[in-house]
C-alpha positions as CSV (number, residue, x, y, z in Angstrom):
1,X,-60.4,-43.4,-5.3
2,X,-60.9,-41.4,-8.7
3,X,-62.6,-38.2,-6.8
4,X,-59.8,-38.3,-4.3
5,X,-57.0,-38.1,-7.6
6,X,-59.6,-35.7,-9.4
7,X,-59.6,-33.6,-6.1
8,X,-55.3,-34.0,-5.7
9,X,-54.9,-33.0,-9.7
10,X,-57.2,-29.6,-9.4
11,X,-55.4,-28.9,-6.0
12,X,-52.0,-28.9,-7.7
13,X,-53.5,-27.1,-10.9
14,X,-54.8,-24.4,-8.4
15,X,-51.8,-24.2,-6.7
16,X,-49.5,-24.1,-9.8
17,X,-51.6,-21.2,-11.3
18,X,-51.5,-19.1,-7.9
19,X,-47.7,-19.4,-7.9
20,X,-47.9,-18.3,-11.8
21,X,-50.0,-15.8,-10.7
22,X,-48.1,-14.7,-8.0
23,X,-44.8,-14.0,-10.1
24,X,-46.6,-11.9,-12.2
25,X,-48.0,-9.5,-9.7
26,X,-44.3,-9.4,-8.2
27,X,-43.0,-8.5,-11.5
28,X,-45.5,-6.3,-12.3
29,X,-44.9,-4.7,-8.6
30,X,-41.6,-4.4,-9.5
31,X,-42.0,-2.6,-13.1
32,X,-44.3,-0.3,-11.3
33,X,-41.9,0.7,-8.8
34,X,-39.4,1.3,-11.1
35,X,-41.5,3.1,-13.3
36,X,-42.3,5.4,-9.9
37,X,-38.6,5.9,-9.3
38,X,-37.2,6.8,-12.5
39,X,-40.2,9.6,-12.9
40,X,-39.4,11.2,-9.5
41,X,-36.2,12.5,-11.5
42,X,-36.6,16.7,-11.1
43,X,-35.4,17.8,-14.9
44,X,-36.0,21.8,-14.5
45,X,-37.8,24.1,-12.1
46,X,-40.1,26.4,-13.8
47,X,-41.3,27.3,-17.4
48,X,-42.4,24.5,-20.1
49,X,-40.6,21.0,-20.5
50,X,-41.4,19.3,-23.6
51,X,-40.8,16.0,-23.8
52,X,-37.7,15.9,-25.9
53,X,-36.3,18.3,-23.9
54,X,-36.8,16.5,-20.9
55,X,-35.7,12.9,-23.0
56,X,-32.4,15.0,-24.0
57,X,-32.0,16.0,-20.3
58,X,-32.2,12.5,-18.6
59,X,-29.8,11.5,-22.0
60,X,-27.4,13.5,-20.7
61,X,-27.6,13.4,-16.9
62,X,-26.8,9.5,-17.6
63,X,-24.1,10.9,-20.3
64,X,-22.7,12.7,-17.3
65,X,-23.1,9.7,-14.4
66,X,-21.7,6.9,-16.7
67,X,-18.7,9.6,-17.6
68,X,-18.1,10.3,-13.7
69,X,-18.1,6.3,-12.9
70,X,-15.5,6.0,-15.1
71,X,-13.3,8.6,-14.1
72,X,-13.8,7.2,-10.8
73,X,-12.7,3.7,-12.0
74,X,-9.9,5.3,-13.5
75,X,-8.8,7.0,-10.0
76,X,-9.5,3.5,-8.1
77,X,-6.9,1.7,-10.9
78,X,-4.7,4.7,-11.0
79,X,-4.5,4.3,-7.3
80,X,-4.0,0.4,-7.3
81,X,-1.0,1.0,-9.7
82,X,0.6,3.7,-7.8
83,X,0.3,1.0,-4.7
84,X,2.0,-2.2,-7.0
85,X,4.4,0.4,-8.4
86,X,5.7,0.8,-4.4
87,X,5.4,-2.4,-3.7
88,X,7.6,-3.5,-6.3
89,X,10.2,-1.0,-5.6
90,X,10.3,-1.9,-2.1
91,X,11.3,-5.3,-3.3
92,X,13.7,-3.9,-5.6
93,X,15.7,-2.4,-3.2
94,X,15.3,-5.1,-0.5
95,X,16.3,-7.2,-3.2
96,X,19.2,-4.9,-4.2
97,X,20.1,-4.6,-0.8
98,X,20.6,-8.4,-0.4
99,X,22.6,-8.8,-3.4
100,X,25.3,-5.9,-2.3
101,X,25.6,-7.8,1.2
102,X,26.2,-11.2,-0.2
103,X,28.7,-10.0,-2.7
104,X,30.3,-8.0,0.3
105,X,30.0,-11.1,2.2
106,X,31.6,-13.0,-0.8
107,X,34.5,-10.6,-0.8
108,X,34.9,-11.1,2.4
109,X,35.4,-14.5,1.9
110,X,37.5,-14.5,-1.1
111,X,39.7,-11.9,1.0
112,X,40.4,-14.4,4.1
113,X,40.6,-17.5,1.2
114,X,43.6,-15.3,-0.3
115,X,45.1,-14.6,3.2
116,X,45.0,-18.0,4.3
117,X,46.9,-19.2,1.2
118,X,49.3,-16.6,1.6
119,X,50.0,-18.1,5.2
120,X,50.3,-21.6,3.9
121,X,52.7,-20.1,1.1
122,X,54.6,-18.6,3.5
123,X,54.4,-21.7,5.8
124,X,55.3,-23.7,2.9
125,X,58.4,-21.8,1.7
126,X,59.7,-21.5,6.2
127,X,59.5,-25.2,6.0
128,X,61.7,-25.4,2.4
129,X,63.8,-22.9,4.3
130,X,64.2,-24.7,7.1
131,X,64.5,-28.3,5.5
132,X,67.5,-26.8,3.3
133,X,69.3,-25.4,6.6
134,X,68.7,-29.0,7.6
135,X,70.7,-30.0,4.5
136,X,73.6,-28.0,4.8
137,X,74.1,-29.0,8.2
């Protein structure tokens, strides 16, 4: 029983090392490959580069990229705006347009409420009218 959990221990040992191992040659894969990409950058055709030169080059050509991303963000909000600031005005005038026809609506109203107690005045003083003609008979 002891050299089969000897044999089980140094099988997981082994096993934990080659998973170590193999997430360090991933990593370094991956630090190698971006090594290789970042050095396939063409700086300037012809003539001598020094090495400051070409740091001060890459400096700027990121300068430039992180400057353009941001202009580009700025469009993309500018544009989002532009799209509330219609939105909203749609719903102001929707809105507006609502609020004229209910206070047309509410005139409307009002009107026939005024008319209809003019015809109950005028209902009101025929039957006085009548009721006193009543009298003086």
């Amino acid at each position: 029983m002891r050299v089969f959990t000897k044999g089980s221990i140094a099988q997981a040992h082994d096993g934990a090392q080659a998973v170590e191992d193999l997430h360090q040659t991933t990593a370094a894969q991956k630090a190698r490959q971006a090594r290789q990409n970042a050095s396939k950058r063409s700086l300037q055709k012809g003539g001598v580069l020094y090495a400051s030169k070409a740091r001060a080059m890459v400096k700027e050509k990121q300068a430039l990229s992180e400057a353009q991303q941001i202009l580009s963000t700025q469009r993309a909000l500018t544009q989002l705006l532009k799209a509330e600031e219609r939105k909203r005005e749609r719903l102001r005038k929707a809105l507006c347009k609502e609020i004229r026809k209910y206070g047309r609506e509410r005139a409307k109203a009002e009107k026939e409420k005024a008319k209809t107690l003019r015809q109950l005045e005028e209902i009101e003083r025929a039957e006085k009218e009548a009721d006193r003609r009543v009298e003086i008979m």
